[in-house]
VOVEXDREN-164836 format. One record per residue (C-alpha): residue number from 0; residue in three letters; x, y, z. Coordinates in steps of 0.5 Angstrom, whole numbers. Example, Ala and Ser with C-alpha at 12.3 -4.5 7.8 and 13.67 -1.06 7.14 Angstrom:
# residues 2
num; residu; X; Y; Z
0; ALA; 25; -9; 16
1; SER; 27; -2; 14
# end
This chain:
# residues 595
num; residu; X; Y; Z
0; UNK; -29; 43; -61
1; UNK; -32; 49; -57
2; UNK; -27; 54; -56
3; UNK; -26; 61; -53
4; UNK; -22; 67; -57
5; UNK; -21; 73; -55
6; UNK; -18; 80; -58
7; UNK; -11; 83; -56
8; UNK; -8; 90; -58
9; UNK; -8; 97; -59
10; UNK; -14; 102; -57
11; UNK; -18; 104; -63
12; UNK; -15; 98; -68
13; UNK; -21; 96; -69
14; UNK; -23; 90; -65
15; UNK; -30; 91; -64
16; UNK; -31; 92; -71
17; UNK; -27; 85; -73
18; UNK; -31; 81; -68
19; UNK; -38; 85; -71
20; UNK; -36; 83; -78
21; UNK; -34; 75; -75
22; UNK; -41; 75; -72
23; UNK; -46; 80; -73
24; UNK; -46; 81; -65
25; UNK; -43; 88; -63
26; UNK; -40; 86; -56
27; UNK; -40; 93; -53
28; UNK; -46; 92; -47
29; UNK; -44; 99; -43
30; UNK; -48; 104; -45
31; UNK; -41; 109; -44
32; UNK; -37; 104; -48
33; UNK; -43; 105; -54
34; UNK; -43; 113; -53
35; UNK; -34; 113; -53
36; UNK; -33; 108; -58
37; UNK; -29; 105; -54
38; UNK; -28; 98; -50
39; UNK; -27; 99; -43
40; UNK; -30; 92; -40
41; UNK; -29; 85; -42
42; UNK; -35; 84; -49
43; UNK; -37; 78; -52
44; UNK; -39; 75; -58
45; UNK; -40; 68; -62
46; UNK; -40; 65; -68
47; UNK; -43; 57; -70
48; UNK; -39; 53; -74
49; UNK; -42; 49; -79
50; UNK; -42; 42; -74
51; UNK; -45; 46; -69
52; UNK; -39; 47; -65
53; UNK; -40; 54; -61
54; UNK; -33; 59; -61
55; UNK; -34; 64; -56
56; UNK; -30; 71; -57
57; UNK; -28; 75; -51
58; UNK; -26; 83; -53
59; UNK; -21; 85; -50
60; UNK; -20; 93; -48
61; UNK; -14; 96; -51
62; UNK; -12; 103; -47
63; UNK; -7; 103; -43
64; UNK; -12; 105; -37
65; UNK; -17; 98; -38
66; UNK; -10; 94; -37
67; UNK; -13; 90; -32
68; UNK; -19; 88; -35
69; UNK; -15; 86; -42
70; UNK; -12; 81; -36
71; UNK; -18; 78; -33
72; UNK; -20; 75; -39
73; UNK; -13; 72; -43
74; UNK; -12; 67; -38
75; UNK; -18; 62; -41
76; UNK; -17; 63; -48
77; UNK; -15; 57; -54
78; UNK; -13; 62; -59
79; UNK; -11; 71; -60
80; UNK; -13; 75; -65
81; UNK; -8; 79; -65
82; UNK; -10; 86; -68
83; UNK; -6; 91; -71
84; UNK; -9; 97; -76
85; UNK; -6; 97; -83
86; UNK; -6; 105; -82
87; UNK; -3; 105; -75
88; UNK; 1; 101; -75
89; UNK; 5; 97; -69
90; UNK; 4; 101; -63
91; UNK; 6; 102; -56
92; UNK; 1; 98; -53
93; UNK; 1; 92; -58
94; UNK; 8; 91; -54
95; UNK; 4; 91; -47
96; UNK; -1; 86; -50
97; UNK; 4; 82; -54
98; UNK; 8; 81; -47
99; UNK; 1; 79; -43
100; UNK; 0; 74; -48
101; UNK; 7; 71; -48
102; UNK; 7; 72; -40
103; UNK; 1; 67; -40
104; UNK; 4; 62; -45
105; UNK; -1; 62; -50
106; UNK; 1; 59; -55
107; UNK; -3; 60; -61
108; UNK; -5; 67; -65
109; UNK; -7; 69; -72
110; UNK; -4; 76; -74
111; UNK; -10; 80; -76
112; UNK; -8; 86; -79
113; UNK; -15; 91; -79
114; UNK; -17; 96; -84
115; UNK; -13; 94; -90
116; UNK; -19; 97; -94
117; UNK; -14; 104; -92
118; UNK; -8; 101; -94
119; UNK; -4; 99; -100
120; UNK; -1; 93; -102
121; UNK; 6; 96; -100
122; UNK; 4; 99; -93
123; UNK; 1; 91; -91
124; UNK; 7; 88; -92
125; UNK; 11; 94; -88
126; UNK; 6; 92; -83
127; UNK; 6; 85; -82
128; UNK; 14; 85; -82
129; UNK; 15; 90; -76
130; UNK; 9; 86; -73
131; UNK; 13; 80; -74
132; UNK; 19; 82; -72
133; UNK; 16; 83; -64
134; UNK; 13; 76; -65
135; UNK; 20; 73; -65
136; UNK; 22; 78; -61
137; UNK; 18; 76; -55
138; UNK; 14; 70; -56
139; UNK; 19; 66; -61
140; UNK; 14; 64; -66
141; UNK; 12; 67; -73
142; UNK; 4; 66; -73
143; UNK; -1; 66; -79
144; UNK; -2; 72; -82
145; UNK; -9; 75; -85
146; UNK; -11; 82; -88
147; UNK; -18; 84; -86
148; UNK; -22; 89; -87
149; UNK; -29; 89; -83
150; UNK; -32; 95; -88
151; UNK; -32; 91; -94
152; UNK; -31; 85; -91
153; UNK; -25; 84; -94
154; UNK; -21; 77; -92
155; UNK; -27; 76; -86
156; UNK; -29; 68; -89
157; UNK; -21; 67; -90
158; UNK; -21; 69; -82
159; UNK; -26; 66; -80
160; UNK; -24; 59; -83
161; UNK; -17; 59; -80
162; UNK; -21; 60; -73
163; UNK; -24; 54; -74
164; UNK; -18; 50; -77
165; UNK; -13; 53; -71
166; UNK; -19; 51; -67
167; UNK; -19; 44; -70
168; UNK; -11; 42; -69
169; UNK; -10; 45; -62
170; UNK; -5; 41; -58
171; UNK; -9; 37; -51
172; UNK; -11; 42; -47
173; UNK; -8; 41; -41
174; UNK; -12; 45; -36
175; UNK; -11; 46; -28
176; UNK; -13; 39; -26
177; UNK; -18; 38; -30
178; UNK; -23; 40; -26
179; UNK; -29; 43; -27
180; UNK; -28; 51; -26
181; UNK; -30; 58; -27
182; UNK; -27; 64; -25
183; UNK; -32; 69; -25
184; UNK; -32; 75; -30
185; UNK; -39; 79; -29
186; UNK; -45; 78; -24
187; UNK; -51; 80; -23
188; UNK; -58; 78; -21
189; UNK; -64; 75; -25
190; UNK; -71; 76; -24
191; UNK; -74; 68; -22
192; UNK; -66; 66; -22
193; UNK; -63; 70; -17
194; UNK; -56; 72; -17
195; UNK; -52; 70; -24
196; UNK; -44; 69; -26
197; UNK; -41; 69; -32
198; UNK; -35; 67; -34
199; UNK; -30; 61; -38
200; UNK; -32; 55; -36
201; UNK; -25; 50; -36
202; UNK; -23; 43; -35
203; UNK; -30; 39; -35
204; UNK; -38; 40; -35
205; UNK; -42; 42; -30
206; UNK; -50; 41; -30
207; UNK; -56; 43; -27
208; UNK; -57; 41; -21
209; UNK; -49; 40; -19
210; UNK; -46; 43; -12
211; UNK; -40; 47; -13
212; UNK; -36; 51; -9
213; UNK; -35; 58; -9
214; UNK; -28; 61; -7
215; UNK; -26; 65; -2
216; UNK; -30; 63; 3
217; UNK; -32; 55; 1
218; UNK; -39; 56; 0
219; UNK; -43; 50; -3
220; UNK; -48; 53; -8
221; UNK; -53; 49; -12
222; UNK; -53; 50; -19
223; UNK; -61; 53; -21
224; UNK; -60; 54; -29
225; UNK; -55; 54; -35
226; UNK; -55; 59; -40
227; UNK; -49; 59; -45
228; UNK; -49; 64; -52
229; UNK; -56; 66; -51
230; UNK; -58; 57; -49
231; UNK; -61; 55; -44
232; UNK; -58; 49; -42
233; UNK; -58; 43; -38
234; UNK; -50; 41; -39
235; UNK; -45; 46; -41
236; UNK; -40; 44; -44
237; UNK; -31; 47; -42
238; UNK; -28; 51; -47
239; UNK; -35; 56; -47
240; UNK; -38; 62; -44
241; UNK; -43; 60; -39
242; UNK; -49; 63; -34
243; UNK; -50; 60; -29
244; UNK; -56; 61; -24
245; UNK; -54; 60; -17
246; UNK; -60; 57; -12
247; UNK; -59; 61; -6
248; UNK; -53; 65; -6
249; UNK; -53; 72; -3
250; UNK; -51; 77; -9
251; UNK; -46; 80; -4
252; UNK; -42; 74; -3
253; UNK; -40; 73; -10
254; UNK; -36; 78; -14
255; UNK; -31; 78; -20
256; UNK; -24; 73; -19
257; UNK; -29; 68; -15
258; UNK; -29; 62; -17
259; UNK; -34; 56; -18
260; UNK; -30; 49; -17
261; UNK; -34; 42; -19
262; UNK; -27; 39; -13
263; UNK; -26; 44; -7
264; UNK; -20; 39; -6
265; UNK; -17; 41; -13
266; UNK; -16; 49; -11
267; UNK; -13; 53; -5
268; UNK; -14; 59; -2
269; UNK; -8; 62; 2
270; UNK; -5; 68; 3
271; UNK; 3; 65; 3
272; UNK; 5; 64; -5
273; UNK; 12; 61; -8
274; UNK; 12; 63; -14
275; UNK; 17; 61; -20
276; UNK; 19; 67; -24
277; UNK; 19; 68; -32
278; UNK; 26; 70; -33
279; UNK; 23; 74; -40
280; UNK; 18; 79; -36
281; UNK; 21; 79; -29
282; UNK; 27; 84; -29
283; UNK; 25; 89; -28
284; UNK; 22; 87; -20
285; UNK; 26; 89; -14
286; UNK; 29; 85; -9
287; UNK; 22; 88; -5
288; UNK; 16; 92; -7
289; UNK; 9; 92; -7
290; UNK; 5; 89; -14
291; UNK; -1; 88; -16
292; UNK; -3; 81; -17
293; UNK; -7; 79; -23
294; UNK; -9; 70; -23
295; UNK; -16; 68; -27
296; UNK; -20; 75; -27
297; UNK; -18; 77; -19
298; UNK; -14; 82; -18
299; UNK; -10; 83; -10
300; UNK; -4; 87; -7
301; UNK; 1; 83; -5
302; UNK; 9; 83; -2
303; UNK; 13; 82; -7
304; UNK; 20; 78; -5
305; UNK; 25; 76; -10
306; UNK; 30; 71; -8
307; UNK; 34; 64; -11
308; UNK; 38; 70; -16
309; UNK; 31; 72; -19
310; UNK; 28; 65; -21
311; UNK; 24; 65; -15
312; UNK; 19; 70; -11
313; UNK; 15; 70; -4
314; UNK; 8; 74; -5
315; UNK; 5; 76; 1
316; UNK; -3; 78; -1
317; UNK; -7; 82; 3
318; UNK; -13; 78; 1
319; UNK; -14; 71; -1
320; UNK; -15; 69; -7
321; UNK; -16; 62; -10
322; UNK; -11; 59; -14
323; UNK; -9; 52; -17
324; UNK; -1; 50; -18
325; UNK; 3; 51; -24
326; UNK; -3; 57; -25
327; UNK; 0; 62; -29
328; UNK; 0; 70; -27
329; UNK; 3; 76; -28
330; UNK; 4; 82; -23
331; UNK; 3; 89; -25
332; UNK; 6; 96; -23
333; UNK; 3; 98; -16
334; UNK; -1; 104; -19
335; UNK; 1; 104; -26
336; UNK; -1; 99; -32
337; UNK; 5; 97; -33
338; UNK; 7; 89; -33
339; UNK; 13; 88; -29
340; UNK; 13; 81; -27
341; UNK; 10; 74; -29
342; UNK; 11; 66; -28
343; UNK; 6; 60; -25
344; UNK; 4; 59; -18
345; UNK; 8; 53; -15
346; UNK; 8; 53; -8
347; UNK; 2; 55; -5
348; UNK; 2; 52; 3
349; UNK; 6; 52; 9
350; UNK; 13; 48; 9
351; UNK; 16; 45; 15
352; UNK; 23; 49; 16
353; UNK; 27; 43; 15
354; UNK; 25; 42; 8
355; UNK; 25; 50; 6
356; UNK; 32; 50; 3
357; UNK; 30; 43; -1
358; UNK; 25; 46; -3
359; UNK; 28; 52; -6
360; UNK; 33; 47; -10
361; UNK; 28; 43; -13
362; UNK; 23; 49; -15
363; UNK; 29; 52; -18
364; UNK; 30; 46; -22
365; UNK; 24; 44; -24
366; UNK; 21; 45; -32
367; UNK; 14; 49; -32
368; UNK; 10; 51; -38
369; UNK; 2; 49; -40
370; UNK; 5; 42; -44
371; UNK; 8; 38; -38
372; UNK; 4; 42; -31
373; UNK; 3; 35; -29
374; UNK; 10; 31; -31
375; UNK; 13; 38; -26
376; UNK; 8; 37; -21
377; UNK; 9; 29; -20
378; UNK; 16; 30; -19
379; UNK; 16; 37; -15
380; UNK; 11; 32; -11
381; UNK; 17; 25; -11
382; UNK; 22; 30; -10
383; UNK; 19; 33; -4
384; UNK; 15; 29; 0
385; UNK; 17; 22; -3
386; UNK; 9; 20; -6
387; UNK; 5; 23; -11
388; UNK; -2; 21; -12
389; UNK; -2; 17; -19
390; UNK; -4; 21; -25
391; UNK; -6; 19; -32
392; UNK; -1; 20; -39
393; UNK; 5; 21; -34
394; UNK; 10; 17; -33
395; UNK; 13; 16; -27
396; UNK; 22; 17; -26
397; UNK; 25; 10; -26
398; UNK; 25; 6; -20
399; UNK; 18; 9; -16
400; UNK; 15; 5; -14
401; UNK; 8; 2; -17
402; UNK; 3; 3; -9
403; UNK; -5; 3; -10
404; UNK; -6; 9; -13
405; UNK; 0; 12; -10
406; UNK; 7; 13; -13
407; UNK; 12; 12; -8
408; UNK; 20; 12; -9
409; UNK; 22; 6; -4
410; UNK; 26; 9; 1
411; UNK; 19; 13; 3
412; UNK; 16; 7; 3
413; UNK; 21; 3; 7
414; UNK; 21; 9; 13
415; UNK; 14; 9; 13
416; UNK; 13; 3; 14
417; UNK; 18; 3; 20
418; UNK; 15; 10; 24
419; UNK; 9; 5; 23
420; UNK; 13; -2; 27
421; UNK; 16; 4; 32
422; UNK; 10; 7; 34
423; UNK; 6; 1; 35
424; UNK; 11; -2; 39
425; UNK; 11; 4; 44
426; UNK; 4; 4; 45
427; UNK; 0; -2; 49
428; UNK; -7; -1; 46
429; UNK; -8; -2; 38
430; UNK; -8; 4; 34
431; UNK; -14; 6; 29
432; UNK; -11; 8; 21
433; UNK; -13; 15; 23
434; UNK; -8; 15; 29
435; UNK; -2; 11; 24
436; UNK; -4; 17; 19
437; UNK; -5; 23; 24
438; UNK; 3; 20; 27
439; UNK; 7; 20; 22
440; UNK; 3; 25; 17
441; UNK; 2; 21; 11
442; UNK; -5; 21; 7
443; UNK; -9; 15; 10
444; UNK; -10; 11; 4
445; UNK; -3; 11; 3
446; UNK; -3; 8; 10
447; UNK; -8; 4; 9
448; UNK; -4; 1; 3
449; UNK; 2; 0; 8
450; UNK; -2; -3; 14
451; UNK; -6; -8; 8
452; UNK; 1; -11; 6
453; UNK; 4; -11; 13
454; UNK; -3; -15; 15
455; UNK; -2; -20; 9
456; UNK; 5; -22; 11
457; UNK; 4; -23; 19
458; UNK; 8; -17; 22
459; UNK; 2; -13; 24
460; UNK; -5; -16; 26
461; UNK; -13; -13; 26
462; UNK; -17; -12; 32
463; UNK; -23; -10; 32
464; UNK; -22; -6; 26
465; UNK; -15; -3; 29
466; UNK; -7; -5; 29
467; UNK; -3; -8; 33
468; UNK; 4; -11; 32
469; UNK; 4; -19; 32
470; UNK; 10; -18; 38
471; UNK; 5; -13; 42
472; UNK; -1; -18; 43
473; UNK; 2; -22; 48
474; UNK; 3; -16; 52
475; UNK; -3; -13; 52
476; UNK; -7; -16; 56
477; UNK; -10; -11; 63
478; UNK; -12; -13; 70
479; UNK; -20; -14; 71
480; UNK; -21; -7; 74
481; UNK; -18; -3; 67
482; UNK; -21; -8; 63
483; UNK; -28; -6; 66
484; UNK; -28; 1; 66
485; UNK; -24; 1; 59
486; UNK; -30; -3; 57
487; UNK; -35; 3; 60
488; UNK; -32; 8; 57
489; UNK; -32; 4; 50
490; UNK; -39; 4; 52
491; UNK; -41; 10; 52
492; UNK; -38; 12; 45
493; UNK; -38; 19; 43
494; UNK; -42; 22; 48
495; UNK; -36; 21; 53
496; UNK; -35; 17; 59
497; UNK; -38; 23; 65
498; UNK; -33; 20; 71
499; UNK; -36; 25; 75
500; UNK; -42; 20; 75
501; UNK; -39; 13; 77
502; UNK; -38; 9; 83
503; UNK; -32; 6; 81
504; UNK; -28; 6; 88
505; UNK; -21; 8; 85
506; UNK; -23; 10; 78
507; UNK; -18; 16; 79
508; UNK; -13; 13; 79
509; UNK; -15; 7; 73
510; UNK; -17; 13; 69
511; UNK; -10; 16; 70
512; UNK; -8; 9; 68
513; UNK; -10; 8; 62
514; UNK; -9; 14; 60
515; UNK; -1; 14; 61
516; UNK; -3; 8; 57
517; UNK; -6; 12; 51
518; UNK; -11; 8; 51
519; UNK; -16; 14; 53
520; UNK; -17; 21; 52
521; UNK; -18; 26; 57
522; UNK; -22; 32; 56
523; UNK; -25; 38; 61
524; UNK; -30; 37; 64
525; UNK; -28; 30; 67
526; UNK; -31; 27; 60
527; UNK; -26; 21; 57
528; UNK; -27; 18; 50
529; UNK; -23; 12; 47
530; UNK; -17; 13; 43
531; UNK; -21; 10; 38
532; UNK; -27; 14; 39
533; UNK; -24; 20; 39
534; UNK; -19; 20; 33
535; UNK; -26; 18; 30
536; UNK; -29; 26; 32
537; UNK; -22; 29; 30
538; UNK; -23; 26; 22
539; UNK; -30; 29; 22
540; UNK; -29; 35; 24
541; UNK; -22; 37; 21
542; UNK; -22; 33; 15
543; UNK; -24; 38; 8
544; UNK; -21; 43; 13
545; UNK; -16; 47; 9
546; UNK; -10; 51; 13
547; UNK; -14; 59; 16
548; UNK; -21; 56; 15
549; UNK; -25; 58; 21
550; UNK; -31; 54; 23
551; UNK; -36; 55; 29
552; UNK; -39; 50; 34
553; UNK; -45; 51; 31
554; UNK; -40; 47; 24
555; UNK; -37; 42; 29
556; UNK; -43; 40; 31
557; UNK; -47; 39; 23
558; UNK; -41; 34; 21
559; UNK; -40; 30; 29
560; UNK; -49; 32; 31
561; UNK; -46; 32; 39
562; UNK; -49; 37; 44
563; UNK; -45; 43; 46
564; UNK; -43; 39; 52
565; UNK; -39; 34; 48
566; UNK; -36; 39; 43
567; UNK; -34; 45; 48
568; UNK; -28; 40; 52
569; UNK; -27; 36; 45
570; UNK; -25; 42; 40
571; UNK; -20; 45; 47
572; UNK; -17; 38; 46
573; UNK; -16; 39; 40
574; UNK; -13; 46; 41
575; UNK; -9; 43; 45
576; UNK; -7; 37; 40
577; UNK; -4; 42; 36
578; UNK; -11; 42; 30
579; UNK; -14; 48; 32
580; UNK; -13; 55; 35
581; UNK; -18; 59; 38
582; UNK; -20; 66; 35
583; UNK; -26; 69; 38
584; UNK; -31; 65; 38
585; UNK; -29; 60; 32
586; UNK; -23; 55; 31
587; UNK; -19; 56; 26
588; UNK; -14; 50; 22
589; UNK; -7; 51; 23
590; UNK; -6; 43; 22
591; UNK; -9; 40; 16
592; UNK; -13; 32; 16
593; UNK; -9; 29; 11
594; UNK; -14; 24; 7
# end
């Protein structure tokens, strides 16, 4: 199983020489770091275990003053060597790096004590004890304990096989939706390869020539090479350290707390976070204050509010950063290196008023930690919205519903079904899945589900593709005049019907007409789609697009291929629909496509 390790601990205690000693690499590369004899950036080392299995380690600075760097990489870690110098002793910051590690709820650890070549047997075992009383302390656990010394490479082999044996008996890792993910910890370029991230790869694999997508900003970029632990590779593997090459990316574009996404769809950028505090690491914060947030490797500014009596808090951030639910993170003194805060990130979308005080209860109430992420974001999904996409190992709570590959209670199920029956009834003209979807605001599938079994029992019927109620076939018949021009406008598709060009006599009066009877949509320019048509334009415009992203003409026109002619009126209607809103000369979603 490949993993990644990293040290924490305090400064000078020895951690660069013990990853040396384990690996025969010295994890220094800044020449400053070199020259002082100190950690100041992340380093990295590895060793090859005897069924090739590669073990990436991370080295963690221990001064006070890098603490933000020592953040950027514990957030992947498997396991921690938790350094503590046999002469020195517990020291200040092994306390702050022991509250880091508890913070972002790792659990395993191996206690090394360094440098026992300096101390007798006495003055280990004083060590280890006072070392042990914090672990119980702040992480209620009790960890294995090695005594090493990286001089004369007392107790290195007994190390390194532990390593291998903790590594081996992890419990299943239960990574941010089990996507491929990278948040990216160095970048630079590379002659004949361009711009280069680095950084450990979670949740799946990732292979030359894939298309992920970088955050902020949702760039697609193509995946030129794979380099990990001196290899070039073709697949590289999760729970490594890994290069990646990216074809045609502007270095500028990329830096460290960006993150590479295999499923664009699994990650959200907002600015607007809930968060559930950790009672253990958040008493310090005031009722309001100004933090530094610390998630994956990104580092940002952010308005703190604490409310719920303590157990939740509003970050309001000053810039965005990319994020998955339930992911853990701490917050840090503003201008100081001291860690004030932690918890996981539960809610990270806007919320419609009337659910604001159910949210909070349930958020709340609800159990997170890295063993149950998913079980807690299918109930918060149940409890809140009444469905929940279907998950794999989690067991639903008693009486949800089995729906497709929805999870629905039937209380949901029954109301869904009856703003669907109302709506149809209100309307003369058959209504698309798009339409129902866009109503009611539930996710299409889950409406596709809902019109199938309505269709199978005879109470709505299919036309052309599009729904009715069996009650309304009867009534929508339209007079020979309506019906021909409703026929042209059908005809002309999504270039739009230019009434301004007919020669029907009246035709002003019959558009008004159907349009009251929504069987038609009235754009500038006298351009007239169909409901249909145009709920078609609206998916592919909007869908994929997250709340705040901004797009041009030039965008709208990639995904639809119309002219300006039809995309100028069209993205109006939309603004006056309530999808978008105009700023300068973009469109920026303020209603999201539910798929």
């Amino acid at each position: 199983m490949n993993a990644v390790i990293g040290t924490a601990g305090h400064v000078d205690h020895g951690k660069s020489s013990l990853i040396e000693a384990l690996t025969g690499i010295h994890p220094s590369h800044l020449p400053q770091e070199i020259a002082r004899a100190m950690t100041i950036d992340l380093g990295f080392a590895y060793f090859t275990t005897q069924d090739q299995q590669k073990i990436g380690i991370i080295d963690v600075p221990g001064h006070e003053r890098f603490i933000r760097n020592m953040v950027k990489a514990v957030w992947g870690l498997d396991l921690v060597l938790f350094v503590v110098a046999a002469d020195d002793g517990w020291a200040t910051l092994s306390t702050e790096h022991l509250r880091v590690i508890a913070a972002m709820d790792i659990k395993s650890c191996i206690l090394v004590i360094t440098k026992a070549d300096l101390a007798d047997e006495q003055r280990l075992r004083e060590v280890e004890n006072e070392a042990l009383e914090h672990f119980i302390t702040e992480m209620d656990m009790i960890p294995d304990v090695v005594s090493v010394s990286s001089y004369t490479g007392k107790g290195i082999d007994t190390l390194k096989q532990l390593i291998i044996d903790k590594i081996n008996h992890l419990p299943k890792r239960e990574d941010l939706d089990n996507q491929a993910h990278l948040y990216v910890d160095r970048v630079f370029s590379v002659n004949g390869i361009g711009t280069t991230v680095t950084g450990t790869l979670r949740g799946g694999e990732i292979n030359v020539g894939d298309v992920l997508t970088l955050f902020p900003g949702e760039h697609a970029v193509k995946v030129r090479s794979l380099q990990s632990y001196h290899s070039q590779l073709n697949n590289a593997k999760p729970y490594s350290r890994t290069a990646i090459g990216l074809k045609q990316l502007n270095r500028k574009l990329v830096t460290k707390g960006s993150c590479l996404v295999a499923n664009p769809q699994a990650i959200t950028i907002s600015t607007d976070w809930i968060v559930q505090l950790n009672p253990n690491f958040s008493s310090s914060l005031k009722k309001q204050s100004i933090v530094e947030v610390a998630l994956g490797t990104a580092h940002v500014l952010a308005k703190c509010y604490v409310y719920a009596e303590g157990k939740l808090a509003r970050l309001q951030l000053v810039e965005t950063i990319p994020a998955f639910w339930g992911q853990p993170l701490l917050l840090i003194q503003h201008g100081g290196s001291h860690i004030i805060g932690a918890g996981r990130v539960v809610w990270l979308q806007s919320i419609d008023s009337k659910k604001r005080n159910q949210l909070q209860t349930i958020l709340t109430q609800l159990s997170i930690n890295s063993a149950n992420m998913l079980d807690a974001q299918i109930m918060l999904q149940l409890a809140l919205n009444g469905y929940s996409q279907q998950k794999a190992g989690v067991t639903p709570p008693q009486g949800t519903l089995n729906f497709g590959t929805w999870w629905i209670t039937p209380e949901t199920k029954t109301s869904l079904k009856q703003q669907c029956d109302n709506y149809l009834n209100s309307v003369v003209h058959t209504v698309s899945v798009d339409e129902l979807a866009r109503i009611t605001e539930y996710p299409i599938t889950l409406i596709e589900l809902v019109v199938h079994e309505a269709c199978q029992t005879k109470q709505w019927q299919k036309i052309d593709g599009n729904i009715t109620t069996i009650s309304q076939l009867q009534d929508n018949q339209l007079p020979a005049n309506q019906q021909q021009l409703l026929d042209d406008i059908t005809q002309a598709g999504e270039q739009g019907y230019d009434s301004a060009k007919t020669t029907i006599v009246g035709v002003r009066r019959l558009l008004r007409t159907l349009t009251e009877k929504q069987l038609i949509v009235p754009t500038e320019n006298d351009l007239f789609f169909t409901q249909e048509i145009y709920q078609n334009i609206v998916r592919k415009i909007m869908l994929g697009r997250k709340l705040s992203q901004r797009f041009s003409v030039a965008d709208a026109r990639d995904c639809t291929g119309l002219s300006r002619k039809q995309l100028i009126p069209l993205l109006n209607r939309l603004e006056r629909d309530g999808w978008v809103k105009r700023v300068d000369n973009e469109r920026e979603v303020i209603k999201e496509f539910l798929a």
